[in-house]
N, C-alpha and C positions, 0 to 999 in steps of 0.2 A: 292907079284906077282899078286896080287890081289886088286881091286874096286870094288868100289856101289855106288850107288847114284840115286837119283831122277830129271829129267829133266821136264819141260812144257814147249812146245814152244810156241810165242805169235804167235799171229796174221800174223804180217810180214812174217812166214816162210810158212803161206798156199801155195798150189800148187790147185788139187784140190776141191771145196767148204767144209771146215772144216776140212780138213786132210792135213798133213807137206809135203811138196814138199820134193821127193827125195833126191834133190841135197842138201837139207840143213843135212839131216839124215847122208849121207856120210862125210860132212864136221864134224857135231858136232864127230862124228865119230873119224874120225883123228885127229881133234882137243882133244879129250878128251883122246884117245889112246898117243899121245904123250907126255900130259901133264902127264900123266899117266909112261911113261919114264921121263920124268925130273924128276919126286918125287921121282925117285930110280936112281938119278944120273947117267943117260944116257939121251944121247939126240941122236934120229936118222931121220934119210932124208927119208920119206917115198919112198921105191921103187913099193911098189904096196898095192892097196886098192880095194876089193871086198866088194859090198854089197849087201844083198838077203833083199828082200821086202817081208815077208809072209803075212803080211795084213796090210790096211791101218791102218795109224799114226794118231790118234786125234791129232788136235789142244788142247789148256788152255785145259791141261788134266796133271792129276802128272803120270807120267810114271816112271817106275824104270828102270835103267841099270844096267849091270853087263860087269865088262870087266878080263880078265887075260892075263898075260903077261906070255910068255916063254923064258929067252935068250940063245942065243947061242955067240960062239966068238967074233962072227961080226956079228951079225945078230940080232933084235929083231922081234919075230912075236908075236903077240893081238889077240884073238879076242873078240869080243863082240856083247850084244844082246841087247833090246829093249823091253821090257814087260809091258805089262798091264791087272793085277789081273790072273799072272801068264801064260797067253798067247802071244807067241813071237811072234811081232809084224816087228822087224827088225831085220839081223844078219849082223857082218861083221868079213872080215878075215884084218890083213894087215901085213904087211913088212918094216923092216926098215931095215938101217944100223945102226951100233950100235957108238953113239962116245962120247964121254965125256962130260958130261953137264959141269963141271968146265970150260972149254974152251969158253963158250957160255958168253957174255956180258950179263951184269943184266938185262938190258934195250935196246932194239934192238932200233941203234941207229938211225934208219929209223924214229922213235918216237918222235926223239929233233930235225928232219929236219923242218926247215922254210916256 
């Protein structure tokens, strides 16, 4: 119920000069929380995603995350944070629904469209 890991974001995700634009923080976010549910065979539809700024986000910087996962019935809530040399940098809370990653195609077939 549990992750770690290390992120740098490049260039591309500046906001602004030398620090990650919000909107990408949120994204890797739910991005990484969900993937974070398929690993444990659940896949769910985010229903809600908060996230707290406590200070800016280096760019080309190795950052550590942490994330944990709690489930309920039908329900999955994450949170996760954002650190650098121990100081949290970013938090997030989120929500999903909880549904079977078995049911999910290998390959989202939007990927083999033309």
């Amino acid at each position: 119920d549990r992750a770690s890991g290390t992120v740098a974001f490049p260039l591309a995700y500046e906001g602004p000069p030398g620090m990650v634009h919000g909107g990408f923080l949120a994204v890797f976010f739910d991005s990484v929380m969900q993937h974070h549910h398929c690993d444990a065979g659940v896949a769910g539809k985010t229903t809600s995603l908060t996230v707290e700024y406590r200070r800016p986000t280096p760019l080309l910087t190795t950052l550590a995350f942490e994330l944990e996962r709690v489930p309920e019935e039908k329900r999955l809530h994450s949170t996760g944070r954002i650190t650098l040399d121990g100081v949290v940098l970013c938090e997030a809370r989120m929500s999903a629904v909880a549904g079977d990653r078995s049911r999910l195609p290998e390959v989202s077939p939007r990927r083999n469209a033309t």
